[in-house]
Structures are given as C-alpha cells and as structure tokens.
N, C-alpha and C positions, 0 to 999 in steps of 0.2 A: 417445535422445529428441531430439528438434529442440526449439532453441532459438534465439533474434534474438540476436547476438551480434556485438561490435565491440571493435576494439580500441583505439579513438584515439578522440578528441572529434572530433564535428562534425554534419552534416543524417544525414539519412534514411539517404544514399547510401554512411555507414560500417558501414551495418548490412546482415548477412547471415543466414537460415536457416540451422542448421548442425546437425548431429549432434555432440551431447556425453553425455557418461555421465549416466545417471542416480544422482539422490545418495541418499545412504544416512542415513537419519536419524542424529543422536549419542543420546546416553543422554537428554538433555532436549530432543530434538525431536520434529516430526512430517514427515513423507513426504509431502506433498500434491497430488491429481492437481490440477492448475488448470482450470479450466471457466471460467473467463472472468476477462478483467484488460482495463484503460485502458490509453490513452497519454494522459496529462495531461501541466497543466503542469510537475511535477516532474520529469516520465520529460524533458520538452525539454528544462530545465534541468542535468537527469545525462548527455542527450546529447551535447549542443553545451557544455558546460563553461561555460555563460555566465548570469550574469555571472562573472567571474573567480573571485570569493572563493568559488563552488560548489566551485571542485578543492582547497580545502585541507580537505573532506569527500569528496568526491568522488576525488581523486587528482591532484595536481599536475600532470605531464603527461603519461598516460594513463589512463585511468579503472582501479581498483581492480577492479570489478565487469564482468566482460566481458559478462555478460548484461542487459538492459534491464529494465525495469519495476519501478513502484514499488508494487503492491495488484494486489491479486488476490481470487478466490471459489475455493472450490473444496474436496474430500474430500479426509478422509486414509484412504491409506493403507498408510500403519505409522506406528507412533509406537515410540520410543525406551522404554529399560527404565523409566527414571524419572518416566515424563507420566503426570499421575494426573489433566488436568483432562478431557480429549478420548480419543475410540476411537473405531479404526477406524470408518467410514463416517458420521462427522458433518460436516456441511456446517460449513464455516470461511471466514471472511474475515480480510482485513490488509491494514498499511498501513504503509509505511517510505517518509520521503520523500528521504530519501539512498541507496534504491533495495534492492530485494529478490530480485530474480533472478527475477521473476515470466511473463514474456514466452517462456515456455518448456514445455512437457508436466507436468513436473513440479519439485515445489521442496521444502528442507528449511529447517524454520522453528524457532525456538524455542518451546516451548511457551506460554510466558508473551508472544507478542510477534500472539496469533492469539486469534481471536474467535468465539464460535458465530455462526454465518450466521440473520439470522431466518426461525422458519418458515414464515412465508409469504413469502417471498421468492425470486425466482428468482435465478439464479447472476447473470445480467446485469441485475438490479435493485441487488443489493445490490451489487458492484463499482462500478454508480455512484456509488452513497450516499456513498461511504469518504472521499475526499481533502478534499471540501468540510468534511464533520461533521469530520475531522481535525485542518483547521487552526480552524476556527471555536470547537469545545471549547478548544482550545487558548488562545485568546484569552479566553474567556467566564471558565474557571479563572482566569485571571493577573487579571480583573477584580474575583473575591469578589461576585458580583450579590444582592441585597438584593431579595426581594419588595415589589413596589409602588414600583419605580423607573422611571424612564423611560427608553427608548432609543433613540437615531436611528441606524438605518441604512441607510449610504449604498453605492446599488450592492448593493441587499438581492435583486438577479435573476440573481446568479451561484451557482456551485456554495457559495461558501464564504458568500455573503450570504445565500441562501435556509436554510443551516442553522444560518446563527447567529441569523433571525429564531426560528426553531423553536424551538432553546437556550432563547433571552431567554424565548420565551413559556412554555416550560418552567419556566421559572426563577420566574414570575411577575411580569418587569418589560412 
C-alpha cells in the first residue's frame, strides 16, 4: 500500500509517498480502507515537532510514528477476533491528535478508538467534522455546562469555534 511517510521532524519536504506493508488487524482491531483524511493543524504540529513540548508525545528526536495523519473516514475491512461493536463494510471515522497513521491506503485501529460515520454523510464531510468537534467536546466536558447559561465565544468561525458553538447550543446554554 502507499503511504506519506517521514522519518525526522520538519516542512512538507521530509515527507515522501512510499510503499509499505499493509497492516493486519490484532485481536481488538479493525482493518480500515481510508477514503478520505485532512492535513490540519495537528498533522503540522506532528510534522514539524513544534512547539517543542509536541515530541515528548510525539518522539523526542525523531518522530515515533513514520506515517502522518491524524483522522481519517473510511471502511473496514477485517476486523480482529474480539470487535463485537463494528463489521466489515461499515463506514467509520476517528481521530488521534498525537497522530494515527492515517495518510496512507489503509490503517489498523482499535476498536474502541473509532466511530460509526453518519449516514448521511459523505467520507469528505465527515473527515472534516472530526478535529474541531474533537477538541471543542473536549473543552465543553471539562466545563460541566448547566442549561440556561450563558456563553461567549470568541473566534466562534473556526473549525473548533464553530463546533463548540453547536455543543453550547446543544447543551442549552
């Protein structure tokens, strides 16, 4: 399978197409073809090692992960003896922002770390959706939000502002 693959921190220009093996599910994975993945800001961040404190995640001084990307869309298929939530040919999404080997034909995922894809959604809808709702849930949980509260947000036109307005109104503040 082809894969973007690099072995050292830095631009664009460490990354190459390459031929690598394809992976073989474990007992609690899935086999997933990828049909569509980003390059956000995470994926820059896991490229270029910067700011600093990313490679003590990432790898001190060479990246851990030779493959790039951090989310992805996409089918599985095989899954592992032990996946009881997913089979074969269900549309999945995910999202690792210390990076998941996504930037490639195909990738093996833990079961529990992947998503059913919505069905009305196409593979390059929902790849966009992921990083913003990612980090934004992420915030909205550590907040405990109370219906019928109030919220400002600031810089609410980005990927991560526009889904945490959505949360809040979910939420009823």
């Amino acid at each position: 399978m082809k894969a973007a693959v690099r072995t050292k921190y830095g631009s664009a220009d460490v990354l190459s197409i390459q031929e690598v093996e394809k992976p073989m599910p474990k007992e609690n994975e899935l086999l997933i073809k990828v049909r569509a993945a980003t390059v956000n800001r995470s994926d820059y961040h896991a490229l270029t090692g910067k700011p600093f404190f990313m490679r003590f995640f990432t790898g001190l001084f060479k990246p851990k992960l030779c493959i790039t990307g951090s989310d992805f869309a996409g089918e599985i298929e095989a899954i592992g003896e032990s996946v009881t939530s997913f089979k074969i040919g269900d549309r999945v999404i995910g999202f690792i922002d210390m990076g998941l080997q996504s930037h490639a034909q195909y990738m093996s995922l833990q079961e529990t770390k992947a998503v059913h894809m919505p069905v009305n959604a196409t593979y390059d809808e929902a790849v966009a959706c992921i990083e913003g709702a990612f980090y934004a849930l992420n915030a909205i949980n550590s907040m405990n939000p109370i219906e019928g509260q109030n919220a400002l947000v600031i810089g609410g036109t980005g990927a991560i502002g526009s889904s945490f307005i959505q949360f809040l109104k979910y939420y009823g503040l």
